[in-house]
Wavefront OBJ file of the C-alpha trace (Angstrom):
o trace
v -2.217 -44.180 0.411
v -1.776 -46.892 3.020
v -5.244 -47.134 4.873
v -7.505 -50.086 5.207
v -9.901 -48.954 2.812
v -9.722 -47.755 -0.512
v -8.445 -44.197 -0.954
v -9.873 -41.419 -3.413
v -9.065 -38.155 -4.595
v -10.803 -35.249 -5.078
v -9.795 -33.671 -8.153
v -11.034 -29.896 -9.339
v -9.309 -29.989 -12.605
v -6.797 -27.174 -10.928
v -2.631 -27.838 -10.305
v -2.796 -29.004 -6.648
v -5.590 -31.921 -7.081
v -4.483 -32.868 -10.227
v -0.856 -33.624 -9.284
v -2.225 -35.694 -6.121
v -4.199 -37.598 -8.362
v -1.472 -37.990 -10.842
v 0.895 -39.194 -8.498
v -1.848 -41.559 -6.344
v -2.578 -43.258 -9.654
v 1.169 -44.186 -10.001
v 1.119 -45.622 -6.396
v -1.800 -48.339 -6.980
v -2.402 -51.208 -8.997
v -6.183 -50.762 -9.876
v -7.920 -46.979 -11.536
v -7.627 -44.128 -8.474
v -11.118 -43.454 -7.571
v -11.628 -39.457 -8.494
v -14.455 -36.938 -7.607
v -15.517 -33.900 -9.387
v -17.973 -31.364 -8.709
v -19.557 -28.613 -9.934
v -22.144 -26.335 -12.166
v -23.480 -27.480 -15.052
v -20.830 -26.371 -17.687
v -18.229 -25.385 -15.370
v -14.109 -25.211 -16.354
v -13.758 -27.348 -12.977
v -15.895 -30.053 -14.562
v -14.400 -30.042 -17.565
v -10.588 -29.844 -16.561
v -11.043 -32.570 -13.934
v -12.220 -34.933 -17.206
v -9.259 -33.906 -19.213
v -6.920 -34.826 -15.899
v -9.087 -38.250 -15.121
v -8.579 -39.001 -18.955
v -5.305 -38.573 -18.502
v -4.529 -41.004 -16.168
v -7.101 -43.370 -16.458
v -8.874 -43.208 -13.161
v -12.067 -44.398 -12.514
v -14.086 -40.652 -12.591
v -17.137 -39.536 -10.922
v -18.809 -36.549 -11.280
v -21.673 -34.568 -8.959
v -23.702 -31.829 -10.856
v -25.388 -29.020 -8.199
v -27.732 -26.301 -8.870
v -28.461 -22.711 -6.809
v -31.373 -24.332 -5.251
v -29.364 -26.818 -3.689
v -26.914 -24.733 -3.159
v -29.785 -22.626 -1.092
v -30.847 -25.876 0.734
v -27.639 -27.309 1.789
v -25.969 -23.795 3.229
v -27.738 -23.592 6.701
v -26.105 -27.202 7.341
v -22.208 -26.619 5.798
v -22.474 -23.510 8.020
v -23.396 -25.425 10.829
v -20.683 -27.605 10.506
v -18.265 -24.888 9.140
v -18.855 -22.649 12.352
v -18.133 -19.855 10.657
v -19.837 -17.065 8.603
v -16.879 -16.023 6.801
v -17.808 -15.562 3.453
v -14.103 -17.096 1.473
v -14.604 -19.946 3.433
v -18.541 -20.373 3.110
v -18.013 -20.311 -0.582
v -15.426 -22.852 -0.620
v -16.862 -25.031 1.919
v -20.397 -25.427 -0.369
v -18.080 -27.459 -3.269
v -16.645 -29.099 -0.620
v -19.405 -30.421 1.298
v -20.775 -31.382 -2.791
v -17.234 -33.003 -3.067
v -17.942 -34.828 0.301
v -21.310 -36.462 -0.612
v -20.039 -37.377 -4.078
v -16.828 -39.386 -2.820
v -18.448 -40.602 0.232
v -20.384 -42.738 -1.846
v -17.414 -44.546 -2.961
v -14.609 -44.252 -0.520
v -14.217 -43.348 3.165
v -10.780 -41.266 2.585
v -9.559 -38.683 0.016
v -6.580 -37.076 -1.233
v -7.233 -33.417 -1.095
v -4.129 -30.698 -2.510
v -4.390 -27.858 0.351
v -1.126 -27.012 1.221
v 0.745 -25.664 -2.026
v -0.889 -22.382 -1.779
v 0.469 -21.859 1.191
v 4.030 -23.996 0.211
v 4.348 -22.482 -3.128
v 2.548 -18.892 -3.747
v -0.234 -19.957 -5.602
v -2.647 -16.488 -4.551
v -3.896 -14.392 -5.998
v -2.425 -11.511 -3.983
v 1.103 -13.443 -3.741
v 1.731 -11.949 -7.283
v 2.447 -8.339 -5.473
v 5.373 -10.168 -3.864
v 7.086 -10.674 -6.717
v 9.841 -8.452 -6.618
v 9.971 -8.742 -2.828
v 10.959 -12.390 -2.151
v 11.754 -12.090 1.261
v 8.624 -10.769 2.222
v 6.942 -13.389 0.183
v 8.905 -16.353 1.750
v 7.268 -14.442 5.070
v 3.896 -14.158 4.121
v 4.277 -18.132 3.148
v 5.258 -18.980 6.275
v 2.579 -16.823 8.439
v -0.455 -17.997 6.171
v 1.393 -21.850 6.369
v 0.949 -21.336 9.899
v -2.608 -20.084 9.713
v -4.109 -22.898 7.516
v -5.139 -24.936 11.130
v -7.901 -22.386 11.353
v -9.011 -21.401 8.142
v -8.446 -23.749 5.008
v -7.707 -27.113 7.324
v -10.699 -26.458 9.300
v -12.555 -26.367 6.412
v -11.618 -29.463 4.882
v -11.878 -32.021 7.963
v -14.897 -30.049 9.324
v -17.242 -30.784 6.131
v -15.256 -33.564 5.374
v -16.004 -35.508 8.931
v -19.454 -34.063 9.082
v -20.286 -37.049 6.426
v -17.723 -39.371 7.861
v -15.146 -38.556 5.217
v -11.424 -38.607 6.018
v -9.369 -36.030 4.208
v -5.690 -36.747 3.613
v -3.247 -33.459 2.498
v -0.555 -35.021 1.227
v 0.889 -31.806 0.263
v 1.375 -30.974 3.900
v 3.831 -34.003 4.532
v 6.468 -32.626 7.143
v 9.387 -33.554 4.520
v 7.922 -31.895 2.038
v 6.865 -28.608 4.138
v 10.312 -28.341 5.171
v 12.077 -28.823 1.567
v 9.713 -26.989 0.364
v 10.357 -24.037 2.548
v 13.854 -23.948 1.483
v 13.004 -23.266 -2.190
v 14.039 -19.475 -2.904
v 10.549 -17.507 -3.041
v 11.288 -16.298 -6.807
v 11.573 -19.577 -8.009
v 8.331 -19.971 -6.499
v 6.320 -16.652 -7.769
v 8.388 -16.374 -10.777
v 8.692 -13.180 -13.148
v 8.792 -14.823 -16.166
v 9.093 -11.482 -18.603
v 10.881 -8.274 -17.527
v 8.939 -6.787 -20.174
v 5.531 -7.077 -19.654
v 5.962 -7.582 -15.818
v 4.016 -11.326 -16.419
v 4.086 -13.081 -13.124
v 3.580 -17.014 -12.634
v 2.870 -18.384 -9.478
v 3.711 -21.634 -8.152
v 5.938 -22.055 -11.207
v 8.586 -24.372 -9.643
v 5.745 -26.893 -8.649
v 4.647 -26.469 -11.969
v 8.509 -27.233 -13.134
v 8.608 -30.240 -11.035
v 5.232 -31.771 -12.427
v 5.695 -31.061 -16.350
v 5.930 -34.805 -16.757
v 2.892 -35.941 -15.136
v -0.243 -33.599 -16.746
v -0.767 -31.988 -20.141
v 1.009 -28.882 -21.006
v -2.352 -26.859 -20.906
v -3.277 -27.970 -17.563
v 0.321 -27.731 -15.467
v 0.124 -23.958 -16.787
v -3.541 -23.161 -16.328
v -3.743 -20.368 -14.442
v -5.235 -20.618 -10.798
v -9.004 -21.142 -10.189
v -10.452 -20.846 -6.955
v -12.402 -24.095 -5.915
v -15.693 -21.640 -5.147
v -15.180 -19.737 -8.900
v -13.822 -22.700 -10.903
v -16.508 -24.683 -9.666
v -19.410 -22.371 -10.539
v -20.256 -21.961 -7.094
v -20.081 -18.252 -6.442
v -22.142 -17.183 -9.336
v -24.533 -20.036 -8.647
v -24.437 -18.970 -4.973
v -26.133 -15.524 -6.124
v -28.853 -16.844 -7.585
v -29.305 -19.156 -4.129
v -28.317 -16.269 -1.942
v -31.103 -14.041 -4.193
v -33.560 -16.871 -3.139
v -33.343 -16.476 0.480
v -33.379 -13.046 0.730
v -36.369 -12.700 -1.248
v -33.925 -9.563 -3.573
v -32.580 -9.355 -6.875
v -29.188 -10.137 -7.969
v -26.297 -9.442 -7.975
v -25.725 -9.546 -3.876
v -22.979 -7.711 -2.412
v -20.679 -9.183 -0.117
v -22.021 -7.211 2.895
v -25.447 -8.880 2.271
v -23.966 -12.016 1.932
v -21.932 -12.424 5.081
v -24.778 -11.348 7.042
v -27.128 -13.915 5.613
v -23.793 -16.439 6.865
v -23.670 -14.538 10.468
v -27.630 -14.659 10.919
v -27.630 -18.499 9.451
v -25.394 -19.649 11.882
v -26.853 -17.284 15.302
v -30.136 -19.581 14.343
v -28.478 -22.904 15.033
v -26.015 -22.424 18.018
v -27.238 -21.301 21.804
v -24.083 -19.687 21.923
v -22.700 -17.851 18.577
v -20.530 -15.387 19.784
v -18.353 -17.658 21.507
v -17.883 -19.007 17.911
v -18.048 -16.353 15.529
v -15.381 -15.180 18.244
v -12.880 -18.007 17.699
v -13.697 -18.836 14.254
v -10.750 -18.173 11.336
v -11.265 -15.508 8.964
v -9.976 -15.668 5.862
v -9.047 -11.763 4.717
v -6.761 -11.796 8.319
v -3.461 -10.529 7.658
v -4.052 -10.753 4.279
v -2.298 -8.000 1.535
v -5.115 -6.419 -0.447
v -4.537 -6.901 -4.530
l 1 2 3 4 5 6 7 8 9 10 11 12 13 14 15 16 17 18 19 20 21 22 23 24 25 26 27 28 29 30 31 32 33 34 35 36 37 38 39 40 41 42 43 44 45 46 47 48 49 50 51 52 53 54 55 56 57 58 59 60 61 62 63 64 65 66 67 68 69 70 71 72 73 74 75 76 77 78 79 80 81 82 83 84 85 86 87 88 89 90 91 92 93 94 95 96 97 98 99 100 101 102 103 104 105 106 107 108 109 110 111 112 113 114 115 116 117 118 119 120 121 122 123 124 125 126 127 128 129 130 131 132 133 134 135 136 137 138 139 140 141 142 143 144 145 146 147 148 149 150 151 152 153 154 155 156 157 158 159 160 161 162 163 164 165 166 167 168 169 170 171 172 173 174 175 176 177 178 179 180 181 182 183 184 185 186 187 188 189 190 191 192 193 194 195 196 197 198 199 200 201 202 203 204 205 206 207 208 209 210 211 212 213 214 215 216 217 218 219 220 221 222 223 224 225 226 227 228 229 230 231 232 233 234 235 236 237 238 239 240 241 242 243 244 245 246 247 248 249 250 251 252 253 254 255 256 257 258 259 260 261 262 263 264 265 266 267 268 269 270 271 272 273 274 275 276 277 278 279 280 281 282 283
């Protein structure tokens, strides 16, 4: 929080942004600035409203549609420099996120980081009942983040002069973090039925701070909570000139041949450029 401008949060309504947010608001003397984004209608929208209620900060919201979804994805690409189709969809609320807060603030609190710090995937539940190789898989994709999620962030985030603060990445807190026992982390939390929550220590640790409803709400990605990805098929529909639904195939291509038409050199970056699915354990 200390900065020589006044710092925001973005805030999705989710676990990660909402505890940042919580916690910010504690820090400061005045309503924590807080930026939303989304469809029209979507469960991001409306749980970031419950969370700003909450706390009392001073909430803004940003409403986007397919066709601007359409018009903006040539430029987040761009700046993205890569065609990898996780990341495309989760750079488009960002770069929404971006132009809201910008407005407002020239730094954000963002929550990347306790994913990675406390198995909050969707394929993490398969670890359950192998904690070791969970507590492994945490520390490879920990490791990863500089080229995939991080890049994300600070690329659209700087392309509109936005800095981007991960609080959850604080070296302290990596390293206490990493000595939490994986199970406490994705927890089994009935023999019975085999029910699996993730990130439930975090969620432990933060009972105090949010509504009961929203410290258990199951996890959202940004790109789905946010109404993006079934907005992005009536955008994606639009350029192509087809009929939904799009397959994935379809739509990294349309990311590939977006970004070939902007660089003199694309193969040097498609080359270098993080990939989401790498390493990863299929569901």
């Amino acid at each position: 929080m200390v900065a020589d401008v006044e710092v925001g949060a973005f805030l999705s309504g989710g676990l990660d942004s909402s505890v940042i947010a919580a916690l910010a608001a504690r820090a400061i003397d005045w309503p924590l600035k807080t930026f939303s984004v989304g469809t029209a209608g979507s469960p991001d929208l409306a749980a970031a409203r419950t969370v700003a209620k909450h706390f009392g900060s001073d909430h803004h919201e940003l409403v986007f549609t397919a066709n601007e979804l359409a018009d903006v994805l040539p430029h987040v690409i761009y700046h993205l420099e890569s065609a990898d189709v996780d990341l495309v969809r989760n750079a488009l609320p960002t770069h929404f996120a971006t132009t809201l807060a910008r407005r407002h603030v020239k730094a954000v609190l963002t929550g990347e980081g306790a994913d990675e710090l406390f198995a909050g995937y969707t394929y993490h539940h398969a670890y359950a009942r192998k904690p070791r190789a969970l507590a492994d898989e945490l520390t490879r994709s920990l490791g990863a983040m500089h080229n995939i999620n991080l890049q994300r962030v600070d690329r659209i985030t700087m392309a509109q002069g936005l800095e981007a603060r991960t609080p959850f990445l604080d070296r302290d807190l990596i390293d206490f973090a990493q000595s939490i026992p994986a199970s406490l982390k994705m927890k089994i939390v009935d023999e019975t039925t085999h029910e699996t929550t993730e990130k439930w220590i975090l969620r432990k640790a933060c009972e105090d701070l949010l509504p009961a409803n929203l410290v258990w709400r199951k996890k959202v990605q940004f790109d789905e909570g946010s109404g993006t990805v079934d907005a992005l098929d009536n955008a994606i529909s639009r350029l192509l000139g087809v009929t939904p639904p799009i397959d994935r195939k379809s739509e990294g291509r349309l990311y590939e041949r977006l970004l070939r038409e902007q660089y003199k050199d694309p193969d040097m970056i498609l080359e270098n450029a993080g990939m989401w699915t790498a390493h990863r354990v299929a569901t």
